[in-house]
C-alpha positions as CSV (number, residue, x, y, z in Angstrom):
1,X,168.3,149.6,123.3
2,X,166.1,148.2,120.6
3,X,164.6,144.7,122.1
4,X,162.7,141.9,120.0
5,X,159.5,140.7,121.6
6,X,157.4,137.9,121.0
7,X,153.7,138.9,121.6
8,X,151.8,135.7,122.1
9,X,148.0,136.0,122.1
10,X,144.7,133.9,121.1
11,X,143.0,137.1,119.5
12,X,144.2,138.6,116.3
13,X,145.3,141.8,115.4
14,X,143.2,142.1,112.4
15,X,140.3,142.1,112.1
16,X,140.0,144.8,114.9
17,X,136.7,143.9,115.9
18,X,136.3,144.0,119.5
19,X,138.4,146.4,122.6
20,X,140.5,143.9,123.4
21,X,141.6,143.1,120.2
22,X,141.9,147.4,119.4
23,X,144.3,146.7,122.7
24,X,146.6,144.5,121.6
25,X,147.5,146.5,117.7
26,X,147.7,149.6,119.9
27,X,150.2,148.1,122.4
28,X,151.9,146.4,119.2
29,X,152.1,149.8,117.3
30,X,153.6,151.7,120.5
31,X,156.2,149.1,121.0
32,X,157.2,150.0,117.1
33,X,157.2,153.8,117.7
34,X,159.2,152.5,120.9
35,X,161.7,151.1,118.4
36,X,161.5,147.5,119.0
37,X,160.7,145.0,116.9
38,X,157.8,142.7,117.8
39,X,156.9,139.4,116.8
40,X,153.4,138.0,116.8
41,X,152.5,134.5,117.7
42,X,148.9,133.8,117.9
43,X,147.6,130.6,119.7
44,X,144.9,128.8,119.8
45,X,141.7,130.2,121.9
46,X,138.9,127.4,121.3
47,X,136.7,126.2,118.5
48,X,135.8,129.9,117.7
49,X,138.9,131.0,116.1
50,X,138.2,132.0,112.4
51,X,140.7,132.2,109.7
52,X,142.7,135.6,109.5
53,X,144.9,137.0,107.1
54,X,148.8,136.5,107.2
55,X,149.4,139.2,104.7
56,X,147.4,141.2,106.7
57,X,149.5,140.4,109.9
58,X,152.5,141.1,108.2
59,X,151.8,144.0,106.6
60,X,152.4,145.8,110.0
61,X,154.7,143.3,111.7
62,X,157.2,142.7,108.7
63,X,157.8,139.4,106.9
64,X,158.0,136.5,108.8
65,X,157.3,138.2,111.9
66,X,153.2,136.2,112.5
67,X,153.2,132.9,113.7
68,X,150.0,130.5,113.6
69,X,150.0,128.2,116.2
70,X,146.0,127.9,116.4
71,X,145.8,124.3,115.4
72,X,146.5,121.6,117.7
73,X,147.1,118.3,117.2
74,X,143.7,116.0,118.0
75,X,145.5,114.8,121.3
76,X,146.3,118.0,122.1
77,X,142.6,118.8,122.0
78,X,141.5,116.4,123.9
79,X,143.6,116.9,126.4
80,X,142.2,120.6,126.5
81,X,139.2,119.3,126.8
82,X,139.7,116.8,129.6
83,X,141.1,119.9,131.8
84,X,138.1,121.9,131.7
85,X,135.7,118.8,132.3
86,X,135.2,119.1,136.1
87,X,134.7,122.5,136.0
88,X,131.7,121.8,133.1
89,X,130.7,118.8,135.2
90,X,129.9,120.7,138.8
91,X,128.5,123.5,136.9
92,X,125.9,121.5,135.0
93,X,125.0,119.6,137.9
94,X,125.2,122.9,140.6
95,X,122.7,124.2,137.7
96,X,120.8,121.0,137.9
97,X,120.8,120.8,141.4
98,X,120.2,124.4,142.0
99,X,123.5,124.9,143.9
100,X,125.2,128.3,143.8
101,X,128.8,127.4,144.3
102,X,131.8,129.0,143.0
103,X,133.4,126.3,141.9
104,X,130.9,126.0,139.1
105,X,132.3,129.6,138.0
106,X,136.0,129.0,138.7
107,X,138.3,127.6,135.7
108,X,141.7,126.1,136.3
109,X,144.4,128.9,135.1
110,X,145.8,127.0,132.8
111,X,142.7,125.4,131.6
112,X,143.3,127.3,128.0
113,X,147.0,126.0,127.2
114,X,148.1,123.1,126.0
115,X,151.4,121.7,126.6
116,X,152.2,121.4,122.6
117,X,151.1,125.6,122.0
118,X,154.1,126.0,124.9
119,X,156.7,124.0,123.2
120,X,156.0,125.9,119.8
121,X,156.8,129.1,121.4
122,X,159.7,128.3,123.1
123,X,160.9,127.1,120.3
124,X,160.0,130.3,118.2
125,X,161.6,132.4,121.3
126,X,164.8,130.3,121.1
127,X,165.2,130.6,117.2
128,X,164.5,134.1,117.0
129,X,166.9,135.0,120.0
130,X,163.7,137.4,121.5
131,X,164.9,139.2,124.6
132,X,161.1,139.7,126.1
133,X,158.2,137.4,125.8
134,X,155.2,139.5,126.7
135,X,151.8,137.2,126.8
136,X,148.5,138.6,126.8
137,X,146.3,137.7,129.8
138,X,146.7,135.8,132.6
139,X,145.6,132.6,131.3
140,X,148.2,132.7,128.9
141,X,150.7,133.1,131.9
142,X,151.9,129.5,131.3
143,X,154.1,130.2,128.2
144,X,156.2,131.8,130.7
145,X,156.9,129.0,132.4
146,X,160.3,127.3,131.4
147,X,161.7,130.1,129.4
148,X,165.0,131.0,129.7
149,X,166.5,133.3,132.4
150,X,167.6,136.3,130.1
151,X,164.4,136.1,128.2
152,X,161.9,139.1,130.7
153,X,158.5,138.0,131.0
154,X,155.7,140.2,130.8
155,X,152.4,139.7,131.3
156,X,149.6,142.6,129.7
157,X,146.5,142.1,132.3
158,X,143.7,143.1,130.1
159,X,141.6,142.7,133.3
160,X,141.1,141.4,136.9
161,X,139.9,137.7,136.6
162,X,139.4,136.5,140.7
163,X,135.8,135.9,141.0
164,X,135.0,137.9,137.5
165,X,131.4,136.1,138.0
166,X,130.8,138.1,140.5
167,X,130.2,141.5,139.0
168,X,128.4,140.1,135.8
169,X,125.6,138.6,138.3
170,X,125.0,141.4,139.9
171,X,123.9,143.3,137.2
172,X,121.7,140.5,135.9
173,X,124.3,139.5,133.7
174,X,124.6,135.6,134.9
175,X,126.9,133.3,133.0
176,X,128.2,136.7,130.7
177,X,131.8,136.6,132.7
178,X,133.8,134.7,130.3
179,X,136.4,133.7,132.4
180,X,136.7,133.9,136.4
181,X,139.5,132.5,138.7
182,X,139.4,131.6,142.3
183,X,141.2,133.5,144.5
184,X,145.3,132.8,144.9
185,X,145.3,131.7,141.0
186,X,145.6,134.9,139.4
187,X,148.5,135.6,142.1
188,X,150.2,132.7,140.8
189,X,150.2,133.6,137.4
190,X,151.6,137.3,138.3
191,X,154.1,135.6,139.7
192,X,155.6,133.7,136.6
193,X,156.3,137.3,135.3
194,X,158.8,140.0,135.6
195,X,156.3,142.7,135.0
196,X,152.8,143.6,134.6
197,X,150.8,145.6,132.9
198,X,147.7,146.9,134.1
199,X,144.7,148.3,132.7
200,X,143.9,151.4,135.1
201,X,145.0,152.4,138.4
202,X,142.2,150.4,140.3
203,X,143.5,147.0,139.0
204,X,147.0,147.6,139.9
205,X,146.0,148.1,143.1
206,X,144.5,145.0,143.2
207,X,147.0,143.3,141.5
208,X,149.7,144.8,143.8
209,X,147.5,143.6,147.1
210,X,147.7,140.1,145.4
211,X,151.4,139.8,145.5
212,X,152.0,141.1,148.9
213,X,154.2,138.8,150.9
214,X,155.4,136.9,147.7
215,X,158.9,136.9,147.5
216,X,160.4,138.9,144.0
217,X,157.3,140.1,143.0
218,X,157.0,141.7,139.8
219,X,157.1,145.3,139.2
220,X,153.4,146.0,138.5
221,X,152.4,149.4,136.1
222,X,150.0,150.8,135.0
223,X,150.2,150.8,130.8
224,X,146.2,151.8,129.8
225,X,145.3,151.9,126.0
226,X,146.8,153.7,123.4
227,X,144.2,155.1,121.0
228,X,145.1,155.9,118.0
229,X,145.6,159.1,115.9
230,X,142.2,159.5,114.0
231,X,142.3,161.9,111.0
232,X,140.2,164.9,111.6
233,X,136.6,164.3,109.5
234,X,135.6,167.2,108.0
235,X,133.1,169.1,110.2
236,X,129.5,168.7,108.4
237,X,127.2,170.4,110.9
238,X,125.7,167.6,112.0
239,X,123.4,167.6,115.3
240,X,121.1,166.2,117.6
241,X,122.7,162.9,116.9
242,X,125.4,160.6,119.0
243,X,126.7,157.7,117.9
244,X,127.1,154.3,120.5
245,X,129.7,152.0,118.8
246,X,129.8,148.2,120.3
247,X,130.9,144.9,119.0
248,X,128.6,142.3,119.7
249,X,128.6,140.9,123.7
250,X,126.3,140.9,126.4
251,X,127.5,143.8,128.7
252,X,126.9,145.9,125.2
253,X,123.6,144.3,124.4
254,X,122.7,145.4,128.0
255,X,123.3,148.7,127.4
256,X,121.4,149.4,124.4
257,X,118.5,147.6,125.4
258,X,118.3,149.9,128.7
259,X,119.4,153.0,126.8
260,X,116.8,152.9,123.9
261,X,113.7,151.7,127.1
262,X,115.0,154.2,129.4
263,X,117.7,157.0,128.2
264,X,115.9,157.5,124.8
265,X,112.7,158.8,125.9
266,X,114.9,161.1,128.5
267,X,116.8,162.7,125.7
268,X,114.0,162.7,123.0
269,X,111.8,164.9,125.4
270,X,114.7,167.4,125.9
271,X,115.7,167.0,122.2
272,X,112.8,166.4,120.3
273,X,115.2,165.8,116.9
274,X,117.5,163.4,118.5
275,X,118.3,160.3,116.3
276,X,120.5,157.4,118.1
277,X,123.5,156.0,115.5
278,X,124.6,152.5,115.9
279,X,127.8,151.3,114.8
280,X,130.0,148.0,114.6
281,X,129.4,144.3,115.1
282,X,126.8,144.8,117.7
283,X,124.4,146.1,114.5
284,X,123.8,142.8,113.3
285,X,122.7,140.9,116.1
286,X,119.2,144.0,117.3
287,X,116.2,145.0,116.0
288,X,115.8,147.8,114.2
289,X,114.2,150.5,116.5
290,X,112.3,154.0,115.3
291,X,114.6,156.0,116.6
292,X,117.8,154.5,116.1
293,X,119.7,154.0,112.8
294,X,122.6,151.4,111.8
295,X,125.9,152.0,110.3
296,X,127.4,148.6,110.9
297,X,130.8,147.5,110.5
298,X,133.1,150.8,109.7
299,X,137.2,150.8,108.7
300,X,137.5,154.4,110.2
301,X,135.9,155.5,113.7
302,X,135.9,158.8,112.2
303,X,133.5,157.9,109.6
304,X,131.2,157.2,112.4
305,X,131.2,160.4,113.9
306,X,131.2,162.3,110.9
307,X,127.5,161.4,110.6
308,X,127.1,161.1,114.8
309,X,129.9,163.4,116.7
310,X,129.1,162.8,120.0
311,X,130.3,158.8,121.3
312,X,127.7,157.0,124.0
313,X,128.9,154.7,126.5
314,X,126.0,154.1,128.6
315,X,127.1,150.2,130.0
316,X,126.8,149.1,133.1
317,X,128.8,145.9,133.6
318,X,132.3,145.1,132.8
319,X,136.2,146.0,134.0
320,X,139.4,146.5,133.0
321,X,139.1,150.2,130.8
322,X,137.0,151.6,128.1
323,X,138.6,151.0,124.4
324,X,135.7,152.7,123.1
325,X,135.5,156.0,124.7
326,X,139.3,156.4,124.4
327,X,139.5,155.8,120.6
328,X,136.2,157.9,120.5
329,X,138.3,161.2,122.2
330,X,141.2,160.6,119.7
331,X,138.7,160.8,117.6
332,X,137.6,163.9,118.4
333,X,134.2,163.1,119.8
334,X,133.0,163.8,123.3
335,X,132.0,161.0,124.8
336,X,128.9,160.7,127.4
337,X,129.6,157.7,130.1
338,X,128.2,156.3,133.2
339,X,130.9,155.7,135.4
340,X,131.1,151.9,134.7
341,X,131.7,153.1,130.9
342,X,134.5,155.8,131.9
343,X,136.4,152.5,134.5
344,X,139.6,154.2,134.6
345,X,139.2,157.5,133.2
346,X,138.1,159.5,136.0
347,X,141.4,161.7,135.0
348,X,139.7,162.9,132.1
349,X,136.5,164.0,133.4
350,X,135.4,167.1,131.9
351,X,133.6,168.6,129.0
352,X,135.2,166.0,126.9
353,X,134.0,163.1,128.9
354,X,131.3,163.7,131.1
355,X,130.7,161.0,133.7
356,X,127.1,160.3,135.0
357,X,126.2,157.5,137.6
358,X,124.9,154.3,136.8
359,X,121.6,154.1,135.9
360,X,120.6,157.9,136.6
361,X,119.1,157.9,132.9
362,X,117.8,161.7,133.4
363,X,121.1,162.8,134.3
364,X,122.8,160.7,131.5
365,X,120.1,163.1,128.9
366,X,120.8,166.4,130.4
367,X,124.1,166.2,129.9
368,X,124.0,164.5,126.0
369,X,121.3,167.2,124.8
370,X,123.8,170.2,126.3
371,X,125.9,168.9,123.5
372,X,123.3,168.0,120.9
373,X,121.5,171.1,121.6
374,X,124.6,173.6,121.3
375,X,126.6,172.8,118.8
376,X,129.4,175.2,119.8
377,X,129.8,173.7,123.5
378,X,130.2,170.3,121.3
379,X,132.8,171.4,118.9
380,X,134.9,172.9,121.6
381,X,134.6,169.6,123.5
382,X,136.0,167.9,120.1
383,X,138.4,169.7,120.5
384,X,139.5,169.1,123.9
385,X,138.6,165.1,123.5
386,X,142.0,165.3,121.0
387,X,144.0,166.9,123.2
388,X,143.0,164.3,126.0
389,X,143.6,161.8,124.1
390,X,147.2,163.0,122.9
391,X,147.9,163.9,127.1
392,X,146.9,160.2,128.0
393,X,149.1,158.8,125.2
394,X,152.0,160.2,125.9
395,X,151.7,159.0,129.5
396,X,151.1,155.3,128.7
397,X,154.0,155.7,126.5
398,X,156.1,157.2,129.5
399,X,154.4,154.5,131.9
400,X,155.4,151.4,128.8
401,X,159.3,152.7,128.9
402,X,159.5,152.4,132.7
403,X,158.2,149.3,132.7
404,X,160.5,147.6,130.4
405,X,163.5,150.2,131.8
406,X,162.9,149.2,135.0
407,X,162.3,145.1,134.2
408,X,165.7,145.7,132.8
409,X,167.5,147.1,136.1
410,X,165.8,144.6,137.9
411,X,166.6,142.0,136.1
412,X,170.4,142.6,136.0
413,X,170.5,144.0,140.0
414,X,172.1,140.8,142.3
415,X,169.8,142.2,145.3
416,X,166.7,140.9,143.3
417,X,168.0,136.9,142.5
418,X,166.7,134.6,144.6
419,X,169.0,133.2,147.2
């Protein structure tokens, strides 16, 4: 039965500039094909946020159906601001001091909401009669609070947030995290749902560990990216080039610096013609290098690897899954990972992703220049990156109706009320 569900997220749809934000229009777009009818509410996410179209919004969402709550009243600012203040105290003065304590990485889970941003979506829940209120991240897990009974609460992961710093520091990455939580915080905010989605496998494991021993815990799934269909560039011979398409962050950055001092002289020896293609907001923000070019901010993914038709992910920090390699198979181009960059995708391993170790930059060559080198071997891999990418769709599609199926039976099954 058709539902209406109000999305409520601090990142945009449009402009799709980053993975996570890719993420949240393809789990809008599958609830659509789904036939439901979602509403989006963005809220505020700090003094970052730049303007973004309506229109734009509503274009795919219908008329009426975005909702601006970015911009807080000046109390409701400060008292933002007063929340997070410890946490900015102790880690200047652990800095100062030289102290490495966690509590200078930890932030308090509901450190990014504001009591007047939870009021204005109640209120748009309410008026709009929505039957599920799905939030993005877990940080955000305080709009479920307080909501009616029949309204389900869902809760789309993204990522695992307990001790995020953790990771990023070990591979040099310091103060990169973003957001970590200390442990038992991210349980609690699990708890406030009636389902979760998860990223990949691995963090639903976690998350499912988590909530051991809670009483009602949610039902906890595993719903990865949907890419998106990609029309088919047509096929202009192009070789000994791969393309490595990255928005602008440090786990990215990282990457490309290590690629170009250490991959780049692997692959140029084997494949004396090779010519690296950067793409997206990443471009901006390097040097220009003698082997690499720049094709900066693109509307189509396809137009990318038109001129570059293999896809690089050669990171070696982050979580949750890879946005880019997935939208790079449904886009028809093989994509060459370490395993950090194919998190999640071990499923798919094969011609069309080939998964090196971490690091192992001669490896990571060998197996790029058996593509750039034979362009046969890489068009059949296109081909099979499509078909991967359709397989693993239809799956998360399968895996998105169970979860909101089952929410469903749970919801309405007397064994599961409390009491």
């Amino acid at each position: 039965m058709p539902k209406r569900l109000a999305v409520v997220s601090h990142i945009p749809l449009y402009p799709t500039t980053a993975g996570n934000r890719a993420r949240v229009l393809a789990l809008v777009k599958a609830l659509q094909e789904l036939g439901h009818e979602p509403i989006f509410l963005q809220i505020p996410s700090g003094p970052h946020d730049a303007p973004e179209s309506a229109a734009r919004h509503e274009e795919l969402l219908g008329q009426g159906n975005y909702y601006d709550l970015r911009h807080l009243s000046a109390f409701a600012r400060g008292a933002n601001w007063l929340k997070v203040l410890p946490v900015r105290a102790v880690s200047w003065l652990s800095k100062k001091l030289r102290i490495d304590t966690p509590w200078r990485y930890w932030r308090p889970l509901d450190s990014h909401l504001s009591p007047e941003t939870v009021r204005a979506v109640h209120r748009i829940i309410a008026t709009r009669s929505c039957d599920i209120c799905l939030v993005e991240y877990v940080f955000h897990s305080g709009v479920l609070v307080g909501l009616p009974g029949h309204v389900r609460k869902l809760i789309d992961t993204h990522d695992l947030f307990t001790n995020r710093h953790v990771g990023y520091a070990a591979n040099g990455l310091g103060d990169s995290y973003w957001v970590s939580l200390r442990p038992g915080a991210e349980a609690r905010a699990l708890m406030r749902a009636d389902g979760v989605l998860a990223i990949q496998e691995d963090e639903a494991e976690a998350f499912t560990r988590m909530l051991e021993g809670h009483p009602h815990p949610p039902s906890v799934r595993v719903v990865s990216h949907f890419p998106p269909r990609v029309k088919p560039s047509p096929p202009r011979g192009v070789t000994h080039r791969a393309a490595f398409v990255a928005s602008y962050n440090s786990a990215n950055m990282q990457a490309l610096s290590l690629f170009l001092e250490r991959g780049l002289p692997e692959v140029v020896r084997r494949d004396p013609e090779f010519r690296l293609l950067l793409a997206g907001a990443i471009c901006s923000e390097v040097p220009d290098h003698p082997g690499m070019d720049k094709f900066g901010r693109f509307a189509c993914l396809g137009d990318v690897f038109a001129q570059a038709p293999i896809s690089l992910n050669p990171v070696l920090s982050g979580s949750g899954i890879s946005v880019k390699a997935l939208e790079s198979l449904a886009a028809g181009a093989p994509v060459i990972a370490t395993e950090t960059g194919a998190r999640g995708l071990g499923s798919l391993a094969g011609d069309a992703l080939r998964i090196l170790p971490d690091g192992d930059w001669a490896s990571y060559a060998a197996a790029l220049c058996e593509l750039t080198l034979d362009p046969e071997r890489c068009a059949r891999a296109s081909e099979q990156a499509r078909a991967a990418a359709k397989d693993w769709n239809q799956r998360q599609r399968a895996a998105l109706e169970e979860l909101l199926e089952q929410n469903e039976r749970d919801f309405f099954d007397p064994k599961n009320l409390p009491g």
